[in-house]
Structure formats: C-alpha cells, structure tokens
C-alpha positions in Angstrom: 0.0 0.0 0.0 1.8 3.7 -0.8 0.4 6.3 1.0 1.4 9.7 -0.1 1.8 12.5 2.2 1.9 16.3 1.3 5.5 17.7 2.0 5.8 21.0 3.2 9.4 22.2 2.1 11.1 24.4 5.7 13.6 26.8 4.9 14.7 28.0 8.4 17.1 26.7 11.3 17.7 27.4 14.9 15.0 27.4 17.1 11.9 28.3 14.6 13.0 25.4 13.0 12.5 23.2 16.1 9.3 24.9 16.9 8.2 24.4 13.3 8.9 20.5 13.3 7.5 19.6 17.0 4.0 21.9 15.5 3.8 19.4 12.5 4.9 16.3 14.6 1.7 15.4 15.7 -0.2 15.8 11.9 -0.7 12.9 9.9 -0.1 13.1 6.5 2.3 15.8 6.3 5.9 15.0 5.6 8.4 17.9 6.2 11.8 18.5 4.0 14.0 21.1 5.3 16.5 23.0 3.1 19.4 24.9 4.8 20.2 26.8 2.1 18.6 28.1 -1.0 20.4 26.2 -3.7 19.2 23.0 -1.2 16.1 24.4 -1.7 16.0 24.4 -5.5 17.1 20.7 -5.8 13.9 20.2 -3.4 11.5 22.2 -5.6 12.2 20.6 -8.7 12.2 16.9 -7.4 9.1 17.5 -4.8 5.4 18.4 -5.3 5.2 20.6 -2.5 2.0 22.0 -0.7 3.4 24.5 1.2 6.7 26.7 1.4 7.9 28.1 4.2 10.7 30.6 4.9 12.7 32.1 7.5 13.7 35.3 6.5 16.3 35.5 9.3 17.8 32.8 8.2 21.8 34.4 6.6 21.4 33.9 2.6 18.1 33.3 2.0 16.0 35.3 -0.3 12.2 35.1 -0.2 12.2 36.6 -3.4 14.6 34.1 -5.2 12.3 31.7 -3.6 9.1 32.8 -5.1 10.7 33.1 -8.6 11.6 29.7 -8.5 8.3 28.9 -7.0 6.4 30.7 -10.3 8.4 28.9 -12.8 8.3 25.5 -11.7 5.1 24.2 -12.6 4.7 21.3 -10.6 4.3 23.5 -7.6 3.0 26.6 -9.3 -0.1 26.7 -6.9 2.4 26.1 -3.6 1.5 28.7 -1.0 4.7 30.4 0.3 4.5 31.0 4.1 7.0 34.0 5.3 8.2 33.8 8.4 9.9 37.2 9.3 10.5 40.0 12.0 8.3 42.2 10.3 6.1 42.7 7.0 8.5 44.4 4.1 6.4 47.5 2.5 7.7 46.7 -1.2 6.2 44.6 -3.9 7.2 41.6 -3.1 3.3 40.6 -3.0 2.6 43.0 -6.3 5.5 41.0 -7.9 4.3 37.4 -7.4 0.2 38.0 -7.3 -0.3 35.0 -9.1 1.2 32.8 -6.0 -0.4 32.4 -2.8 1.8 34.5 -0.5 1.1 35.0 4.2 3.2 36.3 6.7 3.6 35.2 10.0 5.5 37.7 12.1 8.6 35.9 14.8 8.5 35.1 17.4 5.1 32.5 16.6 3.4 29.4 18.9 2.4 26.4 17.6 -1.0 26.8 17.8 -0.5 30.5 15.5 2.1 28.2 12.7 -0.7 25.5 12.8 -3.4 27.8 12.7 -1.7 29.4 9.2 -0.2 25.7 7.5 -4.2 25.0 8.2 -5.5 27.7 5.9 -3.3 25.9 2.8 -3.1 22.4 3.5 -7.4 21.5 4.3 
C-alpha cells in the first residue's frame, strides 16, 4: 500500500526550525523537508510536489524573493503557498510582484498553535 503525504518544504534553522517540526509532529499526512540553504532548496522544488513553502527570512542567505521566482516557474508546484516567516512585513512589492502565488506572513517570534493555525489555511 503507498500512501502519499503532502511535504511541506522548511527553509529555516535554529529554534523556529524546532518549533516548526515539533508543531507538524503530531499531523498525519504531512511529511516535512528542510533545506538549509537556497540552492538545497531548489534541488527540493524541482524533485518534490510541495503543498506548502515556508521561509525564515532571518535565516543568513536566503531570499524570499529568489524563492518565489523559482516557486512561479516550476510548474509542478506553481499553486504552492509560500508562508514567510519574518520579524516584520516588508512594505515593497514583493506581493505586487508574485500575485499569481499564494503569499502569508507570520511575524517571529510564533506558537504552535498561531504556525498551525496558518499551514491549516493551505493544507485543508
């Protein structure tokens, strides 16, 4: 019997990264890969269909907007949400630039219940 689970692709490390994996522990049918690095990140994309994206944005050498690019040309996971996780909400056009992908913030320091509450909105 193969039962597939969605795979939500973590770009972060430290301890959002630990709070991210013991949130997700408990769900069934949600398989996390975790990318330290945003060329790590690309090899994931293009051999995973992903359900969700999320990034760390204070993570050293990782750029949400790289990320998204790569997200909108890929067309197995075109329709990926991309989950930011970040200090505070940039005023550019970061959103204006990538409207056609599903883009939310959650602003650090998060619980579990909040990163649940958020990976819920995409993944049901």
């Amino acid at each position: 019997m193969n039962i597939v689970q969605d795979k939500i692709l973590v770009m972060s490390q430290g301890s959002n990264a630990e709070l991210i994996r013991s949130s997700i522990r408990h769900l069934s049918g949600i398989e996390i890969i975790e990318a330290a690095s945003e060329n790590k990140a690309f090899e994931l994309i293009y051999n995973h269909t992903l359900v969700l994206v999320v990034i760390d944005e204070t993570m050293h050498h990782m750029d949400s907007y790289k990320i998204g690019s790569m997200l909108m040309s890929h067309k197995k996971i075109h329709n990926a949400p991309l989950l930011i996780l970040c200090e505070k909400i940039r005023d550019d056009n970061f959103l204006n630039d990538f409207d056609a992908l599903q883009i939310d913030h959650l602003l650090l320091p998060f619980t579990p219940a909040q990163f649940i509450a958020k990976i819920n909105i995409f993944i049901e």
